[in-house]
mmCIF file of the N, C-alpha and C atoms, coordinates in Angstrom:
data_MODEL
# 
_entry.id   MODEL 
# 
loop_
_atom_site.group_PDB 
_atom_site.id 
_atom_site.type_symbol 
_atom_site.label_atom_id 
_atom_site.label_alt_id 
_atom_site.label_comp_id 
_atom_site.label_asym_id 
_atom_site.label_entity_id 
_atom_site.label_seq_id 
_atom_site.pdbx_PDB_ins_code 
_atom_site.Cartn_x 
_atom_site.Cartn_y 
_atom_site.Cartn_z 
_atom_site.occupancy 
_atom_site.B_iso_or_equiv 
_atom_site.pdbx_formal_charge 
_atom_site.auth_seq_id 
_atom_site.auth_comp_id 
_atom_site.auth_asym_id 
_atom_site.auth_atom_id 
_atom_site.pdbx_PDB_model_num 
ATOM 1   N N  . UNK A 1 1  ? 83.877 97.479  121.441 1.00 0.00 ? 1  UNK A N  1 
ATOM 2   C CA . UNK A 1 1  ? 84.098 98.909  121.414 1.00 0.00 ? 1  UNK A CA 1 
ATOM 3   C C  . UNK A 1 1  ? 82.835 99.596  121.946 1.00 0.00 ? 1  UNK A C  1 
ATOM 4   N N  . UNK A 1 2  ? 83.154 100.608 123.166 1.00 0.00 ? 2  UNK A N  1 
ATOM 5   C CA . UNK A 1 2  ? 81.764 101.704 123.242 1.00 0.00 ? 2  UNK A CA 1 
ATOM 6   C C  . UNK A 1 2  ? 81.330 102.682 122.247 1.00 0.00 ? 2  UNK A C  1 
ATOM 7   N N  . UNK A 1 3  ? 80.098 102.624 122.264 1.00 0.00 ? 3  UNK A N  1 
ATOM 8   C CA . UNK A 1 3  ? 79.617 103.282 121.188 1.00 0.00 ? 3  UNK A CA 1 
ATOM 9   C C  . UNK A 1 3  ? 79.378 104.653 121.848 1.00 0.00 ? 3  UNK A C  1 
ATOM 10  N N  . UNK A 1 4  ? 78.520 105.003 122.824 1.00 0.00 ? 4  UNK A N  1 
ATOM 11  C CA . UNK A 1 4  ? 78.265 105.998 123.731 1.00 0.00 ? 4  UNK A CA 1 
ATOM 12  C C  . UNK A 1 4  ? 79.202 106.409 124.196 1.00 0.00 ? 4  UNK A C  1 
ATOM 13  N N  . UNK A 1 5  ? 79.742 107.615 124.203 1.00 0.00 ? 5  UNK A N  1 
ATOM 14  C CA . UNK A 1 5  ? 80.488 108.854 124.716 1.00 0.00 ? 5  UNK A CA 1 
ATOM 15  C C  . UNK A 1 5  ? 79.680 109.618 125.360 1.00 0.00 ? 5  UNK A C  1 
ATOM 16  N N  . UNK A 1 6  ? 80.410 110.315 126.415 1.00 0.00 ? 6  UNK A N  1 
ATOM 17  C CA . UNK A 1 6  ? 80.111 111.197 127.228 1.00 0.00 ? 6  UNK A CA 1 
ATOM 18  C C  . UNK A 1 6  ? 80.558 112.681 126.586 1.00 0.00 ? 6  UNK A C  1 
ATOM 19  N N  . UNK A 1 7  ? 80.239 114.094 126.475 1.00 0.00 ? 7  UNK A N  1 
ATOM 20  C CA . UNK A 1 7  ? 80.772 114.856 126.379 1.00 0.00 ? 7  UNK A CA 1 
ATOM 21  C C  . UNK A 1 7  ? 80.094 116.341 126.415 1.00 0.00 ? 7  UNK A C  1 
ATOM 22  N N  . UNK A 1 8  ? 80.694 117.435 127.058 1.00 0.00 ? 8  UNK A N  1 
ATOM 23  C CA . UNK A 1 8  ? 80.302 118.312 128.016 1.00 0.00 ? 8  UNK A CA 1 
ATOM 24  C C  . UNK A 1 8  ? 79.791 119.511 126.844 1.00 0.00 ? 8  UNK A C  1 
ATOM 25  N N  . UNK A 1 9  ? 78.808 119.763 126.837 1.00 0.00 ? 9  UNK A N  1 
ATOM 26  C CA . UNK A 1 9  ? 78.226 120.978 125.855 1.00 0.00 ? 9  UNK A CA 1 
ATOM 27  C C  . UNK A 1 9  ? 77.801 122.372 126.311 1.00 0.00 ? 9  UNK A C  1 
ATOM 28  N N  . UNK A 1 10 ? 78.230 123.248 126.342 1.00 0.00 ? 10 UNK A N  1 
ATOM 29  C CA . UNK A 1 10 ? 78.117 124.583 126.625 1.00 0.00 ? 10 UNK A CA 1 
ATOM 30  C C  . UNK A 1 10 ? 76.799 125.556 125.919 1.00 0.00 ? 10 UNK A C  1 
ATOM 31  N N  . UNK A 1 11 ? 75.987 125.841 127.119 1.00 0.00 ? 11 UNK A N  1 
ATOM 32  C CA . UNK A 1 11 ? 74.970 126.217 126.424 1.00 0.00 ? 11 UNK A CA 1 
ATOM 33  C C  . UNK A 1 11 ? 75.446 128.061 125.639 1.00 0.00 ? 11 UNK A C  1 
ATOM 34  N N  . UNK A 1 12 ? 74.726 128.050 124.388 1.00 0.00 ? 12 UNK A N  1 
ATOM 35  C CA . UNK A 1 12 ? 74.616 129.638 123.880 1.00 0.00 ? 12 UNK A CA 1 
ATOM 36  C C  . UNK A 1 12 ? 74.168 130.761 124.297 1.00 0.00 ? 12 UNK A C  1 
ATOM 37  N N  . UNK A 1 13 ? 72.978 129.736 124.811 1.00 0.00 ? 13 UNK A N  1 
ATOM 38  C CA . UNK A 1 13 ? 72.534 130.644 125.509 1.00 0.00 ? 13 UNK A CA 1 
ATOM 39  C C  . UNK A 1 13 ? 72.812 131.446 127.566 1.00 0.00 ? 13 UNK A C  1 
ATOM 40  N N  . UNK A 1 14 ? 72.528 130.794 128.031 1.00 0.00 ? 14 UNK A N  1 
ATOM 41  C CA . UNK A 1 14 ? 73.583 130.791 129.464 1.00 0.00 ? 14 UNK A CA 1 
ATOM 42  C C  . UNK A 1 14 ? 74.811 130.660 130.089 1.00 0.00 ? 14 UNK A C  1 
ATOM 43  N N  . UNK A 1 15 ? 75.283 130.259 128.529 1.00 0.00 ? 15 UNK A N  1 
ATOM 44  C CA . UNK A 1 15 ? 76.741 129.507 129.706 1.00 0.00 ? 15 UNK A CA 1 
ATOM 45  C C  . UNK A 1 15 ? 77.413 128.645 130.092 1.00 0.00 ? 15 UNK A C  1 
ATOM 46  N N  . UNK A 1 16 ? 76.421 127.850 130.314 1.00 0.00 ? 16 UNK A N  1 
ATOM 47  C CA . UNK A 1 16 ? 76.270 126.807 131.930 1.00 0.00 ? 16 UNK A CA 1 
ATOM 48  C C  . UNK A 1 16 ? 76.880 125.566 130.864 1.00 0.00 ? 16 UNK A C  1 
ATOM 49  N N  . UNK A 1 17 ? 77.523 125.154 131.369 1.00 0.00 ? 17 UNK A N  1 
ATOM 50  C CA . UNK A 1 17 ? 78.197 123.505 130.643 1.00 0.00 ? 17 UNK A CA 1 
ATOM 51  C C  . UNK A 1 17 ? 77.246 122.198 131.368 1.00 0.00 ? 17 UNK A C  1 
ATOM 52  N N  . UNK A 1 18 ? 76.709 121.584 130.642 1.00 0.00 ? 18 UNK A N  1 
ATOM 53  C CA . UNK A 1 18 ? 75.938 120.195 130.933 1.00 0.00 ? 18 UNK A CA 1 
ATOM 54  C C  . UNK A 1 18 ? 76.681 118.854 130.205 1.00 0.00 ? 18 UNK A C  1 
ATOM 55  N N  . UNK A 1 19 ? 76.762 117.394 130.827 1.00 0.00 ? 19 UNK A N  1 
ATOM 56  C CA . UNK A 1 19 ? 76.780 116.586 129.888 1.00 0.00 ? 19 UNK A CA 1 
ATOM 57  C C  . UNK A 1 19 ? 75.655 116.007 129.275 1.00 0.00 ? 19 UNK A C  1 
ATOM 58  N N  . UNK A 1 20 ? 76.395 115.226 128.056 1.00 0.00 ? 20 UNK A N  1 
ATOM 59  C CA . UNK A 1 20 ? 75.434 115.129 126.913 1.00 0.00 ? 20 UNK A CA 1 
ATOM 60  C C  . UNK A 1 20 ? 75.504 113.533 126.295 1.00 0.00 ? 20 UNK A C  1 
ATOM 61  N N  . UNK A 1 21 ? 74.990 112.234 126.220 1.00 0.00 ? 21 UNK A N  1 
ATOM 62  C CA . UNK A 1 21 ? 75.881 111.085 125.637 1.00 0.00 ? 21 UNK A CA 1 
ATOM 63  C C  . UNK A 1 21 ? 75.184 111.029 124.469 1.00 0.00 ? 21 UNK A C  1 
ATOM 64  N N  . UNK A 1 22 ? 76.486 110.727 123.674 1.00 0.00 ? 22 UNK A N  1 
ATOM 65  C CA . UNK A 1 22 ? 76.613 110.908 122.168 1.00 0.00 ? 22 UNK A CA 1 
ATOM 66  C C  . UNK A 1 22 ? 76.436 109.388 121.519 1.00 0.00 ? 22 UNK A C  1 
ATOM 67  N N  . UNK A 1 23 ? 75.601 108.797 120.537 1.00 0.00 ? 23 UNK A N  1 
ATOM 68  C CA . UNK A 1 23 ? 76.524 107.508 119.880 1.00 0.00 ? 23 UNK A CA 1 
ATOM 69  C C  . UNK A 1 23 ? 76.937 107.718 118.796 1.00 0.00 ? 23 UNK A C  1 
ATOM 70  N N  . UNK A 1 24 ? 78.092 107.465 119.141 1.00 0.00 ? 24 UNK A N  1 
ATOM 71  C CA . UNK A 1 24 ? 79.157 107.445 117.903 1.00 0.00 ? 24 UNK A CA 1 
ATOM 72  C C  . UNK A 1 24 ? 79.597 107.382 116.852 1.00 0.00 ? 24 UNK A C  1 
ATOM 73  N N  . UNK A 1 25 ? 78.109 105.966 116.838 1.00 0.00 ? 25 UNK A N  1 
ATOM 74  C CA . UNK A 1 25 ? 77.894 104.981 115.542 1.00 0.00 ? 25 UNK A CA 1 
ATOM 75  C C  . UNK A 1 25 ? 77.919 105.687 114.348 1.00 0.00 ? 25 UNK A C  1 
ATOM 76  N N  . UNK A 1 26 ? 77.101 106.735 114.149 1.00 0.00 ? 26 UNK A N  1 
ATOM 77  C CA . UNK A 1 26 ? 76.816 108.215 113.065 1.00 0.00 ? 26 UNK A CA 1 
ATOM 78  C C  . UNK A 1 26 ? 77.752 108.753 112.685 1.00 0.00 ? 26 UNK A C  1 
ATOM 79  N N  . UNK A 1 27 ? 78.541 109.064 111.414 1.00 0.00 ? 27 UNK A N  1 
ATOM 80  C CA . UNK A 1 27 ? 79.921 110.016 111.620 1.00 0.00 ? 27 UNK A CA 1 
ATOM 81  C C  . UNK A 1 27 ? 79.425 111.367 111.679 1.00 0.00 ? 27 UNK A C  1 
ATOM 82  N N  . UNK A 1 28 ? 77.856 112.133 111.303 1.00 0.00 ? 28 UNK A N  1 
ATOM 83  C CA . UNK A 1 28 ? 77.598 113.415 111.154 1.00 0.00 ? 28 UNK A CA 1 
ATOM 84  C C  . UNK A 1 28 ? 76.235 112.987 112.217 1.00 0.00 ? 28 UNK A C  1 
ATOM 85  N N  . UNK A 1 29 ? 75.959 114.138 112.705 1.00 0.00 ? 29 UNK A N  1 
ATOM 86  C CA . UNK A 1 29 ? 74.576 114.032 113.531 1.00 0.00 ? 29 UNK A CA 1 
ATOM 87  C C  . UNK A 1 29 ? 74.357 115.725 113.866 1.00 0.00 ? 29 UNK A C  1 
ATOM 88  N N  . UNK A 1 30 ? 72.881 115.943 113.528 1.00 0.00 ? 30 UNK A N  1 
ATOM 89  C CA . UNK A 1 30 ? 72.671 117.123 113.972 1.00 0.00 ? 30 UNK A CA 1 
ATOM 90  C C  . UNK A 1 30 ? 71.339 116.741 114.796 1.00 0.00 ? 30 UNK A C  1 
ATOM 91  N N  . UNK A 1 31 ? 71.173 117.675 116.069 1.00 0.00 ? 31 UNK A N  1 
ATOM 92  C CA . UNK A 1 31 ? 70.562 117.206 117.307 1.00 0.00 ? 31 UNK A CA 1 
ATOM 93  C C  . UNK A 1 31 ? 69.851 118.614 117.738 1.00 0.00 ? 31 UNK A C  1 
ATOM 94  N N  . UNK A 1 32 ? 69.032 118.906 118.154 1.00 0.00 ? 32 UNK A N  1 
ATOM 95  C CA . UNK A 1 32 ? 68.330 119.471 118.957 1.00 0.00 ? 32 UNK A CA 1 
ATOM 96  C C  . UNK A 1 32 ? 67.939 119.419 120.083 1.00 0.00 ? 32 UNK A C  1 
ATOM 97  N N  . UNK A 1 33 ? 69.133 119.744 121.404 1.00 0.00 ? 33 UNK A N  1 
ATOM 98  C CA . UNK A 1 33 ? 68.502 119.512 122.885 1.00 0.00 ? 33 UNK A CA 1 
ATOM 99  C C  . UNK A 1 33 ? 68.505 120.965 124.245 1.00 0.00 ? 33 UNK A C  1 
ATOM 100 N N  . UNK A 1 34 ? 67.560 120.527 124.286 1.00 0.00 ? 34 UNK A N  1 
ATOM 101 C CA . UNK A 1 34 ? 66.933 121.527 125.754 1.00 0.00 ? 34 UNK A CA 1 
ATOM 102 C C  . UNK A 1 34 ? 68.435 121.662 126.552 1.00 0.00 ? 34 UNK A C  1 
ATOM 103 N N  . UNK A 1 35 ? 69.006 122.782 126.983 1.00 0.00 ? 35 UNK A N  1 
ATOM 104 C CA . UNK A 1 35 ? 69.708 123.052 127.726 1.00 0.00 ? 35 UNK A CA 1 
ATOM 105 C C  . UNK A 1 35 ? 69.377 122.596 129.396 1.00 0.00 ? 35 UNK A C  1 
ATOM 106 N N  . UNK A 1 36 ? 69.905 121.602 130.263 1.00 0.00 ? 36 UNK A N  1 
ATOM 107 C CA . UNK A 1 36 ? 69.458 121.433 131.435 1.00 0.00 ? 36 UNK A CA 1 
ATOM 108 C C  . UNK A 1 36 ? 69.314 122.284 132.312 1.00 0.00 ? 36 UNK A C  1 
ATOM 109 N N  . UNK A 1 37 ? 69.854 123.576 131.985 1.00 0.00 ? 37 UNK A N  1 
ATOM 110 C CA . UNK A 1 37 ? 69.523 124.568 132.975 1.00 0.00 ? 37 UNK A CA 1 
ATOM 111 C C  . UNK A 1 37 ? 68.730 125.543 132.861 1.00 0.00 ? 37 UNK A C  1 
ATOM 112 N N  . UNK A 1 38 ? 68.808 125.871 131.620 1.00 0.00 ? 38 UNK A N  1 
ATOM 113 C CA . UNK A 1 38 ? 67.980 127.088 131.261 1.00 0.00 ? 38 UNK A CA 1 
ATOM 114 C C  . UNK A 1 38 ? 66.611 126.586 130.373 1.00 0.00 ? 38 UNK A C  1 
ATOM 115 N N  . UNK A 1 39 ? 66.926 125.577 129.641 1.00 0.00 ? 39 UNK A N  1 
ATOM 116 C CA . UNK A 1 39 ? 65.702 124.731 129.155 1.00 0.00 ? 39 UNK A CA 1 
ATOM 117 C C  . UNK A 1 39 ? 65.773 125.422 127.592 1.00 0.00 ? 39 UNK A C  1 
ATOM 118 N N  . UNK A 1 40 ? 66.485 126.521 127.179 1.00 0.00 ? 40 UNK A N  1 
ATOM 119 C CA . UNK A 1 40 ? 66.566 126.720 125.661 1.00 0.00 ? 40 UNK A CA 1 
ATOM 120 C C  . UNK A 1 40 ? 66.995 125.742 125.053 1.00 0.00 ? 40 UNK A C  1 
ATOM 121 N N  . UNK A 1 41 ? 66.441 125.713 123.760 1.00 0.00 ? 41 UNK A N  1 
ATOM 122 C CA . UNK A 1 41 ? 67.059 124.916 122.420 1.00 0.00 ? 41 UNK A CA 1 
ATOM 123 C C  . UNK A 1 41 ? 67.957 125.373 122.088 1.00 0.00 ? 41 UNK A C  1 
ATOM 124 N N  . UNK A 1 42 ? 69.217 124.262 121.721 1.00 0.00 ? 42 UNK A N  1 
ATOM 125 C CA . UNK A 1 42 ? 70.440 124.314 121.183 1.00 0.00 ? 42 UNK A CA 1 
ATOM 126 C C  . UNK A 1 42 ? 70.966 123.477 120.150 1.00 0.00 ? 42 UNK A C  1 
ATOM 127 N N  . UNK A 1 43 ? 71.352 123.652 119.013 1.00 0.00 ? 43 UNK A N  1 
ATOM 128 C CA . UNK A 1 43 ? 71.290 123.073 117.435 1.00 0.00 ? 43 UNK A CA 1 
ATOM 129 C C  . UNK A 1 43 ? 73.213 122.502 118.136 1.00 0.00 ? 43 UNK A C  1 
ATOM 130 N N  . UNK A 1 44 ? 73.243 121.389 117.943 1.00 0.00 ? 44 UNK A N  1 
ATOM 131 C CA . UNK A 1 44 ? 74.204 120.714 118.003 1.00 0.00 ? 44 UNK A CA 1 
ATOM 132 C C  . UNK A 1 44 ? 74.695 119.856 116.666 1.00 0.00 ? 44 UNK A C  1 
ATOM 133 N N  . UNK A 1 45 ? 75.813 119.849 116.309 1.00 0.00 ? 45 UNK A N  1 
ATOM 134 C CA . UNK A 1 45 ? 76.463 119.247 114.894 1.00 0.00 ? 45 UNK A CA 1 
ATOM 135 C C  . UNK A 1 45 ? 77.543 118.343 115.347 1.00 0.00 ? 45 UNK A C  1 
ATOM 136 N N  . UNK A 1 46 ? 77.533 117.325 115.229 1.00 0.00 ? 46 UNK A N  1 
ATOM 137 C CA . UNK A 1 46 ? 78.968 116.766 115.941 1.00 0.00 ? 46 UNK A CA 1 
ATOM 138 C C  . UNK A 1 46 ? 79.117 115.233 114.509 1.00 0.00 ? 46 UNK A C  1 
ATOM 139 N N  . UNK A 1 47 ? 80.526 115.452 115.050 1.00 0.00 ? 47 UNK A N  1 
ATOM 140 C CA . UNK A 1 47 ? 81.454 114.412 113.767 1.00 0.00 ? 47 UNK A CA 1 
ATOM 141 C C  . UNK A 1 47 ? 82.012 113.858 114.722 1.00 0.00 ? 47 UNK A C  1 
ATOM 142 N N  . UNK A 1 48 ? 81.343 112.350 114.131 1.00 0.00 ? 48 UNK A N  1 
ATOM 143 C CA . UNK A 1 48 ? 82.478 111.441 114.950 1.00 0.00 ? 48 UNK A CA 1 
ATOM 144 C C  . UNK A 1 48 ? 82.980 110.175 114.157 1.00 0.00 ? 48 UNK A C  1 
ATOM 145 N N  . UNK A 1 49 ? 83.846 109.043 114.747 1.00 0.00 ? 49 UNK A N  1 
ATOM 146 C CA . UNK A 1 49 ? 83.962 107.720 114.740 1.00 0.00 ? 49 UNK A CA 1 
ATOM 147 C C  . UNK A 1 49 ? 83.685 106.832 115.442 1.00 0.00 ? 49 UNK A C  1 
ATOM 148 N N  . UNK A 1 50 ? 83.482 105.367 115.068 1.00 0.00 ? 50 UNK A N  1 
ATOM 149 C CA . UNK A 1 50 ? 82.699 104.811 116.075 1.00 0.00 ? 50 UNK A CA 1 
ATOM 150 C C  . UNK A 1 50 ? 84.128 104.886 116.797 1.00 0.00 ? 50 UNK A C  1 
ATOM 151 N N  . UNK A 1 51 ? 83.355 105.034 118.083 1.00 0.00 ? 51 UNK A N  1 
ATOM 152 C CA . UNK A 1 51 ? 83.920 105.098 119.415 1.00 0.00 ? 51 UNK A CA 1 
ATOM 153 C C  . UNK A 1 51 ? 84.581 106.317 120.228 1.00 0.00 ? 51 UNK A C  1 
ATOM 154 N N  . UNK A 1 52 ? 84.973 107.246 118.804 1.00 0.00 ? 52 UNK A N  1 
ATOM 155 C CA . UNK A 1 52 ? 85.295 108.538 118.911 1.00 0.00 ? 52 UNK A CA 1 
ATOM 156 C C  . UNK A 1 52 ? 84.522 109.898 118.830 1.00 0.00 ? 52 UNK A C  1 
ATOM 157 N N  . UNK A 1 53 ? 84.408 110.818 119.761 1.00 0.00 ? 53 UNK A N  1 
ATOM 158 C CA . UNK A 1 53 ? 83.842 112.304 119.199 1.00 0.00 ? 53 UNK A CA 1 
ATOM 159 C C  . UNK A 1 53 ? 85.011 112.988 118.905 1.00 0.00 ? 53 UNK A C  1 
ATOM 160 N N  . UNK A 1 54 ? 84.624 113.504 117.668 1.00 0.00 ? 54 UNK A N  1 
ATOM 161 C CA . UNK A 1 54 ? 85.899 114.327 117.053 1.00 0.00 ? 54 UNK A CA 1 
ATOM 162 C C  . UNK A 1 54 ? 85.711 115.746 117.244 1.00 0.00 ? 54 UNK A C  1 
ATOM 163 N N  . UNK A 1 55 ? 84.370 116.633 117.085 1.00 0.00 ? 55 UNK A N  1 
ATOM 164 C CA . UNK A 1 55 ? 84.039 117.498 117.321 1.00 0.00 ? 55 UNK A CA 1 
ATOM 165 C C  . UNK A 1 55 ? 82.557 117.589 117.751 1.00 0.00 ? 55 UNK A C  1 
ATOM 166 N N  . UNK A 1 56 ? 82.203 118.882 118.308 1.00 0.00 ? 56 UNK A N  1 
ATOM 167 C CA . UNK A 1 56 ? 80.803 119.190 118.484 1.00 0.00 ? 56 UNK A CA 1 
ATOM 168 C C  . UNK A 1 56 ? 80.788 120.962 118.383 1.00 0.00 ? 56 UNK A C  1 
ATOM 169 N N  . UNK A 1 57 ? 79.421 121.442 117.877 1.00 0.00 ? 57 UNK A N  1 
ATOM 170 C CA . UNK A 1 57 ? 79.654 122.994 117.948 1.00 0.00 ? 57 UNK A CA 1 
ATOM 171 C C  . UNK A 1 57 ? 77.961 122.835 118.208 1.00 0.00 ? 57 UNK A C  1 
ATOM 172 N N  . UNK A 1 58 ? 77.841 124.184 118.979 1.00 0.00 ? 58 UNK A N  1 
ATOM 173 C CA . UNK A 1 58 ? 76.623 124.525 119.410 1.00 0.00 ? 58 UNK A CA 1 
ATOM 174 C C  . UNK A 1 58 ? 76.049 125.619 118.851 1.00 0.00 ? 58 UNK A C  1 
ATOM 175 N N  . UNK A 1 59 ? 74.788 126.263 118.609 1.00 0.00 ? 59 UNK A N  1 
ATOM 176 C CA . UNK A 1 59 ? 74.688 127.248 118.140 1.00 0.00 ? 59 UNK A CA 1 
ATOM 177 C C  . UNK A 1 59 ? 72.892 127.696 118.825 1.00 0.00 ? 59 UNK A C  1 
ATOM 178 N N  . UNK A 1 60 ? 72.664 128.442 119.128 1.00 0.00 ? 60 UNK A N  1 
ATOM 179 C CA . UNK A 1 60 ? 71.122 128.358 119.537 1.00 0.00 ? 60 UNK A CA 1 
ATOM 180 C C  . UNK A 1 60 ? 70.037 128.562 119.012 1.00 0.00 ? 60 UNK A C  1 
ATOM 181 N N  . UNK A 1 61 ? 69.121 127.729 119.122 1.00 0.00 ? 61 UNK A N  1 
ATOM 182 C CA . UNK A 1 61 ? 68.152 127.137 118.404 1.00 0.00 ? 61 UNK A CA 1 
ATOM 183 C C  . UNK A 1 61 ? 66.916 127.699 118.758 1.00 0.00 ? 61 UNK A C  1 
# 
């Protein structure tokens, strides 16, 4: 089974949609990453299963 997912995160601040790879392995994960375009911090929460992303929400950081 893949553990790493791919999945597209929308920044709060700009807009701009980037991808992001997730592992799975975690069912809760909260993350802190630089937007690739604009370079702001963005507080990410995502629930998953292994192999699955079930959700993600963004909020700016």
């Amino acid at each position: 089974m893949e553990l790493i997912h791919e999945t597209e995160v929308v920044c709060p601040h700009c807009g701009e949609t980037f991808p992001l790879q997730v592992d799975t392995s975690q069912r809760e994960q909260t993350l802190i990453e630089d937007c690739s375009v604009c370079c702001r911090p963005i507080v990410l929460t995502i629930h998953c299963r292994p192999g699955e992303i079930e959700s993600v929400s963004e909020r700016a950081g």
